[in-house]
N, CA, C and O atoms as a CHARMM CRD file, in Angstrom:
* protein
*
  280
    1    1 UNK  N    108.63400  26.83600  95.36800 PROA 1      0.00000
    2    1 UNK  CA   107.65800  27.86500  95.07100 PROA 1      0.00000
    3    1 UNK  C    107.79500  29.04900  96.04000 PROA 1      0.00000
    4    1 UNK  O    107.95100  30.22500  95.71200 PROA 1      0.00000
    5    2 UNK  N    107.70300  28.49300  97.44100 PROA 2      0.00000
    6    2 UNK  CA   107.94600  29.91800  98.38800 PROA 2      0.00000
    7    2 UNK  C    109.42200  30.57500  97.81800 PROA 2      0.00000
    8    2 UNK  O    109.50400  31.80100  97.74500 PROA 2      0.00000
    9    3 UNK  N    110.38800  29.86600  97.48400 PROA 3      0.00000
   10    3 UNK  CA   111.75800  30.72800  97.65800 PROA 3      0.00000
   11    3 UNK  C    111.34500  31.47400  96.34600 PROA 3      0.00000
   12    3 UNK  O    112.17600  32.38200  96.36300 PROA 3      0.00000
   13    4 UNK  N    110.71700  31.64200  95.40200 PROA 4      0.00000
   14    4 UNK  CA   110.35100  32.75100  94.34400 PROA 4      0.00000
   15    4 UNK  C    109.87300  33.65000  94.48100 PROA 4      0.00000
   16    4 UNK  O    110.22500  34.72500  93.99700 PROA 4      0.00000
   17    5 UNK  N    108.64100  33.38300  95.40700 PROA 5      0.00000
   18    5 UNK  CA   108.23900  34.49200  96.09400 PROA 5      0.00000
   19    5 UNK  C    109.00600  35.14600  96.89100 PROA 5      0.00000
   20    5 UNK  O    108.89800  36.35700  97.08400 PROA 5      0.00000
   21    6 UNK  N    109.68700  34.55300  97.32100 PROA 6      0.00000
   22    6 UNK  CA   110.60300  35.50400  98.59000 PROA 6      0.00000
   23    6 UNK  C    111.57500  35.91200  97.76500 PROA 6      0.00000
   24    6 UNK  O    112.33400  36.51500  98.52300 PROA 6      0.00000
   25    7 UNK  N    112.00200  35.95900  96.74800 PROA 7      0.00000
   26    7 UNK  CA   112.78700  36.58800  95.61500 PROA 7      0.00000
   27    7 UNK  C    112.45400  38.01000  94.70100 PROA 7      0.00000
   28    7 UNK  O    113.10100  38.99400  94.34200 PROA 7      0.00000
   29    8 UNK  N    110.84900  37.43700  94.52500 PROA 8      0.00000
   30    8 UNK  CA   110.43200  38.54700  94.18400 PROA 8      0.00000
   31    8 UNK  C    109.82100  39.42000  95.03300 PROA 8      0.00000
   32    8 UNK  O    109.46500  40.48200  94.52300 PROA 8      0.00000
   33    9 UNK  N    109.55300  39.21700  96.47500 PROA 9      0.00000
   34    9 UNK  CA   109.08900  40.36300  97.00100 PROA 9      0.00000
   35    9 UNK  C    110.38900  41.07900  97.54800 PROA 9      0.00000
   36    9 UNK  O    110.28700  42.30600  97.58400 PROA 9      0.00000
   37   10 UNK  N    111.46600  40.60800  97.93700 PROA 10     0.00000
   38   10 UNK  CA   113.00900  41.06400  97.94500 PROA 10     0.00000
   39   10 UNK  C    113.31600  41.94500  96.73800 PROA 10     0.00000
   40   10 UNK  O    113.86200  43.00400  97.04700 PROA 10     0.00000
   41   11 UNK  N    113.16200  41.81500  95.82600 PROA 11     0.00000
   42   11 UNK  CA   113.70600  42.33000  94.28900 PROA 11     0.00000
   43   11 UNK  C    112.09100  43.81600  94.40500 PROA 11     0.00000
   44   11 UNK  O    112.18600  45.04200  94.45700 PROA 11     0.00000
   45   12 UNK  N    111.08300  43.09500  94.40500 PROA 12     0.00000
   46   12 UNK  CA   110.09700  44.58100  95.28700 PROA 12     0.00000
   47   12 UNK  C    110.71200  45.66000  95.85300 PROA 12     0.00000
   48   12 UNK  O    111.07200  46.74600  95.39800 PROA 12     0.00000
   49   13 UNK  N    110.75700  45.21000  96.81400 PROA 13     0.00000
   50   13 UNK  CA   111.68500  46.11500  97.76100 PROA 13     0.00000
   51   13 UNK  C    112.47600  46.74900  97.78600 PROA 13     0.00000
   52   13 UNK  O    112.57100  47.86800  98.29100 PROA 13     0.00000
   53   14 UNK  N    113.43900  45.93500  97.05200 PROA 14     0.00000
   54   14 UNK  CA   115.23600  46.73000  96.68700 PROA 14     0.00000
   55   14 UNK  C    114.55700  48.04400  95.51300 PROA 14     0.00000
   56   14 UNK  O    114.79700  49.24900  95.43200 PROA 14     0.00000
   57   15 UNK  N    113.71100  47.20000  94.78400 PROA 15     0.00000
   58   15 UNK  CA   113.54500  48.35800  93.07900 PROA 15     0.00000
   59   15 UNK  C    112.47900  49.57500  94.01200 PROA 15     0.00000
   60   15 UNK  O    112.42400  50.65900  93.43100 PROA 15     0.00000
   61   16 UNK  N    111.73500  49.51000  95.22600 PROA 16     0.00000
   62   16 UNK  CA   110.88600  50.70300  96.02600 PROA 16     0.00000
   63   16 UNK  C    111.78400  51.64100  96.74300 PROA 16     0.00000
   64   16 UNK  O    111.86600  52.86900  96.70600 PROA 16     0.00000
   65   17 UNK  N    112.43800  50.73400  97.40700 PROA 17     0.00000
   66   17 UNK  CA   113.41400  51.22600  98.01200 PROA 17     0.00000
   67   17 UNK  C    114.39500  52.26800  96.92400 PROA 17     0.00000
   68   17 UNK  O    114.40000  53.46700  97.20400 PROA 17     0.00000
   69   18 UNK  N    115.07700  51.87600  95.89900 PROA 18     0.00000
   70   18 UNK  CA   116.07400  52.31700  95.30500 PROA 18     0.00000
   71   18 UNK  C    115.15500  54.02600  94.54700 PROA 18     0.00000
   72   18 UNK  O    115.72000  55.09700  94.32600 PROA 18     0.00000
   73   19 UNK  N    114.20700  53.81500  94.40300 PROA 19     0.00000
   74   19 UNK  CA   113.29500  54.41000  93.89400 PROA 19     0.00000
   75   19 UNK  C    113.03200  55.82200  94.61800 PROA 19     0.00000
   76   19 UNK  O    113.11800  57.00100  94.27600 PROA 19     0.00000
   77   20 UNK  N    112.53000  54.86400  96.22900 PROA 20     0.00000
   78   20 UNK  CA   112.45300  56.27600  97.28000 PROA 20     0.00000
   79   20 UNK  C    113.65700  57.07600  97.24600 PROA 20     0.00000
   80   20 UNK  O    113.56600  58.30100  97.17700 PROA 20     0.00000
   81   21 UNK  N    115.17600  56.28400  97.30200 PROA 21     0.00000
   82   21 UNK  CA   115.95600  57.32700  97.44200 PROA 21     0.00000
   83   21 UNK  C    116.55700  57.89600  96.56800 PROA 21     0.00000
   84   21 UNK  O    117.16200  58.94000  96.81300 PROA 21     0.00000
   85   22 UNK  N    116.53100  57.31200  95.26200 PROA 22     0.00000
   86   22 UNK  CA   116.57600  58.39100  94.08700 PROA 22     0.00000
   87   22 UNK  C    115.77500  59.45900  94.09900 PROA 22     0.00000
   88   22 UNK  O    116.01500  60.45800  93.42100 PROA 22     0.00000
   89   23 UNK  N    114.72800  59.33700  94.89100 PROA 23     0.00000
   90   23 UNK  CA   113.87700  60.80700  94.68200 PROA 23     0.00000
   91   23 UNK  C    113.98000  61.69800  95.83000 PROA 23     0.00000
   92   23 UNK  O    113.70700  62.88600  95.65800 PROA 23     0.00000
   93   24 UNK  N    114.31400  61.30900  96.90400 PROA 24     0.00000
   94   24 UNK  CA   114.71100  62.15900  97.94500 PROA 24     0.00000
   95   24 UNK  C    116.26600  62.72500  97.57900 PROA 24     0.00000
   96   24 UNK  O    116.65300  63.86800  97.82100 PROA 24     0.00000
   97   25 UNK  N    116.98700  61.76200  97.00300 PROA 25     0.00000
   98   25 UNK  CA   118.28100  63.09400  96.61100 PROA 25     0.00000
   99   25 UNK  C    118.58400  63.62400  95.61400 PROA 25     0.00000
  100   25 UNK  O    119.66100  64.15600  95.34400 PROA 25     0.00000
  101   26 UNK  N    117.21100  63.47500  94.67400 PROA 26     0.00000
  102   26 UNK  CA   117.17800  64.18900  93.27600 PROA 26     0.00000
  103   26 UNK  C    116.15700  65.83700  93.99200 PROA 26     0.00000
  104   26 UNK  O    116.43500  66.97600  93.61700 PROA 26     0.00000
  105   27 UNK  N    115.06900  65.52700  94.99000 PROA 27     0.00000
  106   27 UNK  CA   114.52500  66.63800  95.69300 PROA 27     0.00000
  107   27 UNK  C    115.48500  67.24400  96.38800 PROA 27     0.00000
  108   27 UNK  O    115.63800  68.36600  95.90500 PROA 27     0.00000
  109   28 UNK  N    116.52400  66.98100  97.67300 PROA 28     0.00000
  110   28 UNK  CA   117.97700  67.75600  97.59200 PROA 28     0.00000
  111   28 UNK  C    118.40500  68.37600  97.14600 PROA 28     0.00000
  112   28 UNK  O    118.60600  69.53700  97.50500 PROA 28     0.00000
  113   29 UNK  N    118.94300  67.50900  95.50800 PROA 29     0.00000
  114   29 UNK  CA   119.64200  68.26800  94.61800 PROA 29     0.00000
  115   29 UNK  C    118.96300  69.41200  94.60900 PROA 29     0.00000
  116   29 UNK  O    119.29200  70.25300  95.44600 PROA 29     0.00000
  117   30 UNK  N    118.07500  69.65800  93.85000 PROA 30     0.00000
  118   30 UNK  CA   116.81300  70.47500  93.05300 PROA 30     0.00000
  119   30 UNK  C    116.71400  71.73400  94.45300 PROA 30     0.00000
  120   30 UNK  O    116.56000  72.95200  94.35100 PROA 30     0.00000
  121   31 UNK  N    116.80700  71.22000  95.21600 PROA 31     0.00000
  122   31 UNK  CA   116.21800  72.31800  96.76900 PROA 31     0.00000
  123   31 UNK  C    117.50200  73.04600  96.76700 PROA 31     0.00000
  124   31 UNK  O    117.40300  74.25900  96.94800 PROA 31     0.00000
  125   32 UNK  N    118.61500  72.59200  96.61000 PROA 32     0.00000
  126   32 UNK  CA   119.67000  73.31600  96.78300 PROA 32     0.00000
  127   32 UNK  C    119.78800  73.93600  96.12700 PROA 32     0.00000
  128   32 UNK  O    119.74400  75.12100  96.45800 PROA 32     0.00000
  129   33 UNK  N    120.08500  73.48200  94.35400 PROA 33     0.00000
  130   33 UNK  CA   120.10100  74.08500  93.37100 PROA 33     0.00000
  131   33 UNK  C    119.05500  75.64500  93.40100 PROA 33     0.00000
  132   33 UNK  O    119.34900  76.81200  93.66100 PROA 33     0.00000
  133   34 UNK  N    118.07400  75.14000  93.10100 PROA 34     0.00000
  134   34 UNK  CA   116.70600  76.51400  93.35100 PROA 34     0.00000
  135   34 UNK  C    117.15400  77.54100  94.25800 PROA 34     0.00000
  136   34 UNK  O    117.17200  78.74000  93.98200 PROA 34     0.00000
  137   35 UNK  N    117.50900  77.03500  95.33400 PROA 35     0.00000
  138   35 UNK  CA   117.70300  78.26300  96.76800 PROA 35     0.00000
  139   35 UNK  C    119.31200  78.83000  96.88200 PROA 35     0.00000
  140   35 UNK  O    119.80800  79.67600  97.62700 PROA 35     0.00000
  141   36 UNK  N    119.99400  77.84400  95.63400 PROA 36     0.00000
  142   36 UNK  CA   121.40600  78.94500  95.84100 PROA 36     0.00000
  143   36 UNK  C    121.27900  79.71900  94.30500 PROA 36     0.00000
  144   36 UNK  O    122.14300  80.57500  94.11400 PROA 36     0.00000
  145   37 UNK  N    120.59500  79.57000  93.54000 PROA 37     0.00000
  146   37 UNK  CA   120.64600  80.38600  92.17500 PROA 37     0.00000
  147   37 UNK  C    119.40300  81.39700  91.74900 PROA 37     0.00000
  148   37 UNK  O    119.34500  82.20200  90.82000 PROA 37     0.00000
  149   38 UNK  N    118.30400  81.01500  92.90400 PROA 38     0.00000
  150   38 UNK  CA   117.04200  81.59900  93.15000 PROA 38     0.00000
  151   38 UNK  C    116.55600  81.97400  94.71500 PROA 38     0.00000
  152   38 UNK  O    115.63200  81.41900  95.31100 PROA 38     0.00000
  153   39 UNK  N    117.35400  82.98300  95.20000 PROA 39     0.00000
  154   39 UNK  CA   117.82400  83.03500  96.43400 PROA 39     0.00000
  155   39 UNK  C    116.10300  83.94700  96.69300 PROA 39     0.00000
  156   39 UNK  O    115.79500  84.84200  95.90700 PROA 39     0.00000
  157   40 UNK  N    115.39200  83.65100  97.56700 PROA 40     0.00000
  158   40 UNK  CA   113.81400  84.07500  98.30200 PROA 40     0.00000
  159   40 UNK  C    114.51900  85.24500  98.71500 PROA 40     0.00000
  160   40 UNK  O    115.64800  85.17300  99.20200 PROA 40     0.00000
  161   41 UNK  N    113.61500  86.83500  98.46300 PROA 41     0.00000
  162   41 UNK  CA   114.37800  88.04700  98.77800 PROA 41     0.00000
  163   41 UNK  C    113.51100  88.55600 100.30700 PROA 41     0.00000
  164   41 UNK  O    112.28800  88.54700 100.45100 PROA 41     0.00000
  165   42 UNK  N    114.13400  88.81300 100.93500 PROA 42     0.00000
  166   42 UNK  CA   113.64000  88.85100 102.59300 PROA 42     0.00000
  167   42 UNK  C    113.27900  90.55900 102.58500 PROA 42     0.00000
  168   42 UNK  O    114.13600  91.42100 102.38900 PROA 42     0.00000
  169   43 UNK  N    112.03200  90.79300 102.80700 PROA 43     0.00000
  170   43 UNK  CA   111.02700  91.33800 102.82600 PROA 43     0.00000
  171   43 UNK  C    110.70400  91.95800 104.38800 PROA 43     0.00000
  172   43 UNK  O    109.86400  91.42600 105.11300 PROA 43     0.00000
  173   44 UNK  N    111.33600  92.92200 104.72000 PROA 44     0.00000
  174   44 UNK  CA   110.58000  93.24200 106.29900 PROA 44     0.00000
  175   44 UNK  C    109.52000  93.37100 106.79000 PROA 44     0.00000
  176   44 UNK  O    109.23000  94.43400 106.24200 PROA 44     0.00000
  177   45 UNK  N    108.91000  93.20700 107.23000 PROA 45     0.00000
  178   45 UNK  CA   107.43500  93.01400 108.03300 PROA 45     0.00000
  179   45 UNK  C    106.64000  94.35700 108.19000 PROA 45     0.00000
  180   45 UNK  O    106.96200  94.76000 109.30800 PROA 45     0.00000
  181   46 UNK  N    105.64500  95.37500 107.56000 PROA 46     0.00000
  182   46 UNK  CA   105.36700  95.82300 108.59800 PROA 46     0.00000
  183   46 UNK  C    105.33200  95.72900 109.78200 PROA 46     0.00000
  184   46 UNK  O    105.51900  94.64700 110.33900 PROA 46     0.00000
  185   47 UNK  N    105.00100  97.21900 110.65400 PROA 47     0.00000
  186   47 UNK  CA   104.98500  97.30400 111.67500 PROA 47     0.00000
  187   47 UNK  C    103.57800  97.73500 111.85300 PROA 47     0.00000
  188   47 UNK  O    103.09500  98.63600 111.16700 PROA 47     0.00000
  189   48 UNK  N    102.95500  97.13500 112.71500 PROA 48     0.00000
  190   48 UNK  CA   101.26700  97.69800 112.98700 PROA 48     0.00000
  191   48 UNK  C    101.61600  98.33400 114.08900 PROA 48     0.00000
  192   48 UNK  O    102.37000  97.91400 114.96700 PROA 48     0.00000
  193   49 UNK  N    101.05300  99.37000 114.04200 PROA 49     0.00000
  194   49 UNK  CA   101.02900 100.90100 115.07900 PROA 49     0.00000
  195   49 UNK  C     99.62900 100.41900 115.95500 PROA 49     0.00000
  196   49 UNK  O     98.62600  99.85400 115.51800 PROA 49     0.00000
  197   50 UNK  N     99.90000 100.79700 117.16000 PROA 50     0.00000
  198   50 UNK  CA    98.55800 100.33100 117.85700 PROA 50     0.00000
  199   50 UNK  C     98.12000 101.80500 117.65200 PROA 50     0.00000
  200   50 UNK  O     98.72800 102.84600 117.40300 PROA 50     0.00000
  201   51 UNK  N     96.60200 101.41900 117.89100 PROA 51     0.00000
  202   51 UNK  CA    96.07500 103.15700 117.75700 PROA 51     0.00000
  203   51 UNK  C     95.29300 103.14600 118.94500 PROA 51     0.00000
  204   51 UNK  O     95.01300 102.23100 119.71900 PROA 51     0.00000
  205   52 UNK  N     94.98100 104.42500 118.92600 PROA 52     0.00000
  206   52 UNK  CA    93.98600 104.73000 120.83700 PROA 52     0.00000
  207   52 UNK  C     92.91900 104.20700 120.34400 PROA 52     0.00000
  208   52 UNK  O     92.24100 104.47000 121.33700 PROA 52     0.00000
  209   53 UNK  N     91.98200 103.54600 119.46700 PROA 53     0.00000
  210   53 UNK  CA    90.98800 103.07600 119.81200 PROA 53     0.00000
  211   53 UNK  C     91.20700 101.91400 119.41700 PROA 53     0.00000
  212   53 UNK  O     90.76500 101.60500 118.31000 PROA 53     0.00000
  213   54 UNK  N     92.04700 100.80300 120.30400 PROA 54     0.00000
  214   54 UNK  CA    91.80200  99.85200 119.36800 PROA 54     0.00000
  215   54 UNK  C     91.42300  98.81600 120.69500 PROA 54     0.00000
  216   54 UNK  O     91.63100  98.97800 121.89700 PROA 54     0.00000
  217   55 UNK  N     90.82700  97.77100 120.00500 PROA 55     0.00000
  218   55 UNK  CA    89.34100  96.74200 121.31300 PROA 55     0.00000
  219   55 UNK  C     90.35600  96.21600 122.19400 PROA 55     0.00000
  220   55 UNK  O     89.87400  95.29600 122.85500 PROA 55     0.00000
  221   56 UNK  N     91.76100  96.46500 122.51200 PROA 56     0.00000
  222   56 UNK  CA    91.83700  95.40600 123.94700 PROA 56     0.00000
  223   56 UNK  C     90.98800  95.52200 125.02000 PROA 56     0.00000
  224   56 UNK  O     91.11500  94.52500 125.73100 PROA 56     0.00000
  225   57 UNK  N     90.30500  96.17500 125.38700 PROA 57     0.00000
  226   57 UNK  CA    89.36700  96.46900 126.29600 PROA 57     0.00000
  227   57 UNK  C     88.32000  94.96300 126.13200 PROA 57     0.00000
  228   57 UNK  O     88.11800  94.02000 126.89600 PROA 57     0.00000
  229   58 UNK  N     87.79000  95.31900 124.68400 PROA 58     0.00000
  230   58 UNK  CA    86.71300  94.14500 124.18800 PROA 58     0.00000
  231   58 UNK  C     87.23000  92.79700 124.10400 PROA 58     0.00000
  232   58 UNK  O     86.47900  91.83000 123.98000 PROA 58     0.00000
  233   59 UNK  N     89.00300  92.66200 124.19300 PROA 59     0.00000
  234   59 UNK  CA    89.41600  91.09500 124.63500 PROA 59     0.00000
  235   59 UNK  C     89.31700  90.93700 125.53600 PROA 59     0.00000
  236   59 UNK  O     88.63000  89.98300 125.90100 PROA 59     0.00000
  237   60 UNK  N     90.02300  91.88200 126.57600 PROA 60     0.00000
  238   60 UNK  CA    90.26000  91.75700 127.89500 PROA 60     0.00000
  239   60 UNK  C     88.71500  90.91900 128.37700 PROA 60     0.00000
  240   60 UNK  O     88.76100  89.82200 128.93400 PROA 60     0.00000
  241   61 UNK  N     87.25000  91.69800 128.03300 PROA 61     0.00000
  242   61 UNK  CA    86.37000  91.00600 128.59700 PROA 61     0.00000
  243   61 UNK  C     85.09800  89.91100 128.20600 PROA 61     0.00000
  244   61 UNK  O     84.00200  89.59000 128.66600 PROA 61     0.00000
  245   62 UNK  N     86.06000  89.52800 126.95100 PROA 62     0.00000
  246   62 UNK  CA    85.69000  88.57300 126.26600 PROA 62     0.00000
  247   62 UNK  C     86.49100  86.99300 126.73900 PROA 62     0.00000
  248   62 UNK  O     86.12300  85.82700 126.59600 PROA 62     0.00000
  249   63 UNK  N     87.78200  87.63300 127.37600 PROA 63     0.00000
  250   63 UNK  CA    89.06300  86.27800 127.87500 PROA 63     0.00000
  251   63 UNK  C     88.05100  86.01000 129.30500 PROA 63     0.00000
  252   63 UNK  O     87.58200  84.87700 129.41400 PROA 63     0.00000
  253   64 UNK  N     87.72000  87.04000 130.38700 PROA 64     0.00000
  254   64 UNK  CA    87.10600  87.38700 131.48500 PROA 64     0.00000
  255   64 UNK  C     85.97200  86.46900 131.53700 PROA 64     0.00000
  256   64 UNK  O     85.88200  85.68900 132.48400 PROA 64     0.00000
  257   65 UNK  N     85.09700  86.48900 130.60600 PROA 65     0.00000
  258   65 UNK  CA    83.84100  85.69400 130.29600 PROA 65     0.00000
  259   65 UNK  C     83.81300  84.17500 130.02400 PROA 65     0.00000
  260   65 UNK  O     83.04300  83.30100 130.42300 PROA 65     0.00000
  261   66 UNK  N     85.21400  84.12500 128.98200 PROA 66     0.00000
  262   66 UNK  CA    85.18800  82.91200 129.12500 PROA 66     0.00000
  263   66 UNK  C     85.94300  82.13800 130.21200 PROA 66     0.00000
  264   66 UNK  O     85.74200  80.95200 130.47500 PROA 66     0.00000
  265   67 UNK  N     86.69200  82.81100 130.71800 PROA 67     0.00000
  266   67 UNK  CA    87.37400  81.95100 132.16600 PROA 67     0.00000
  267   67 UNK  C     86.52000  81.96000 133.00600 PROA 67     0.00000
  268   67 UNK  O     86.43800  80.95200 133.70800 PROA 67     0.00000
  269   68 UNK  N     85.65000  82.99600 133.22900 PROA 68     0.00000
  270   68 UNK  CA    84.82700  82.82100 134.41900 PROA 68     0.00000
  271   68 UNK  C     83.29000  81.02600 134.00900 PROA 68     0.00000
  272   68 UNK  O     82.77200  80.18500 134.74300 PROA 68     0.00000
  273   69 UNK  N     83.22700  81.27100 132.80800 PROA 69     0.00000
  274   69 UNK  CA    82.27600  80.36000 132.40600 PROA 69     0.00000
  275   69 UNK  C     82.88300  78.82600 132.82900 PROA 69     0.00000
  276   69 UNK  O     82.01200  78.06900 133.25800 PROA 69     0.00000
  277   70 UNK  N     83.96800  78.38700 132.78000 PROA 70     0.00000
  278   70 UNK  CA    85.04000  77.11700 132.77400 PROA 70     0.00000
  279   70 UNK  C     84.72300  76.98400 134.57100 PROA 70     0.00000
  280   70 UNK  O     85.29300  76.11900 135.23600 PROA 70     0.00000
């Protein structure tokens, strides 16, 4: 009786197992495929311009407040 069980939780395993990695190199495939025939188009960043009024002043003594509180 035990050696059936230990047959079928073996035969479990192999069919989870075989399962996980059919799908991790069918996701591969698919990742590769997508990103060499649907190539993501790279987009430059604005640039944020600092301006003369802008609050570092109001971090500066907001960082001040809380270090001094610690």
């Amino acid at each position: 009786m035990i050696d059936v069980g230990l047959i079928i939780m073996a035969v479990g395993m192999l069919v989870v197992f075989a399962f996980l990695a059919i799908m991790v190199f069918s996701m591969r495939f698919m990742s590769s495929f997508i990103l060499k025939f649907f190539p993501e188009k790279e987009e430059p960043l604005p640039v944020r311009a600092r301006t003369a009024g802008s609050n570092d002043a109001e971090v500066a003594v907001a960082i001040a407040a809380a270090y001094t509180l610690n």
